[in-house]
C-alpha angles and dihedrals in degrees: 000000000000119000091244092051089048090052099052091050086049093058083045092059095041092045097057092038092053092043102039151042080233097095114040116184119229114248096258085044090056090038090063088042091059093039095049082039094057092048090060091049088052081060111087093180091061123071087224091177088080089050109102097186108200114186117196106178101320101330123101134219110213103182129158138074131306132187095225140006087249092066084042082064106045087051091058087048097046084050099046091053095067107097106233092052115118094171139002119213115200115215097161133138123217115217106190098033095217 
C-alpha cells in the first residue's frame, strides 16, 4: 500500500472514530490519548483546544487545525515523547501557512 494511500485511510479512520460511537479506543489506547493530549496542553505556544488526539495501537492520530508548521511540528515531537507511542501521524491543517 502507497504512503499516500496509507495516509488517506489513516484520516478515514480518524475522521469516523472522532465523529462516531463506532469506533471505541481500548483503555491503554485512551490512556496514551490523555497522556499525548496533556503534552500538547503543557505546550502555551499551541492552541491545543483544536488538537483531537486518536490513538489506534500505538499509533496517534494528531488533526485540527494549527497557525504554522512549526506548531505542526512541536505537536509530532510532544507526541513522540509520550512513552507508549510507537508513530505519530500528523493530520493537521495549518491555518496561516507560515
Amino acid at each position: 500500500m502507497s504512503k499516500s494511500i496509507r495516509t488517506a485511510f489513516a484520516a478515514a479512520i480518524v475522521a469516523v472514530a472522532a465523529g462516531s460511537a463506532a469506533y471505541a479506543q481500548s483503555p491503554s489506547e485512551e490512556q496514551t490519548s490523555r497522556a499525548v493530549q496533556a503534552q500538547l496542553n503543557s505546550d502555551a505556544a499551541l492552541r491545543s483546544d483544536t488538537l483531537h488526539v486518536e490513538t489506534v495501537g500505538n499509533t496517534v492520530y494528531i488533526s485540527g487545525q494549527v497557525d504554522t508548521a512549526l506548531e505542526s511540528g512541536d505537536a509530532v515531537q510532544l507526541a513522540s515523547a509520550v512513552p507508549s507511542v510507537g508513530k505519530v501521524v500528523d493530520l493537521t491543517s495549518v491555518t496561516n501557512g507560515n
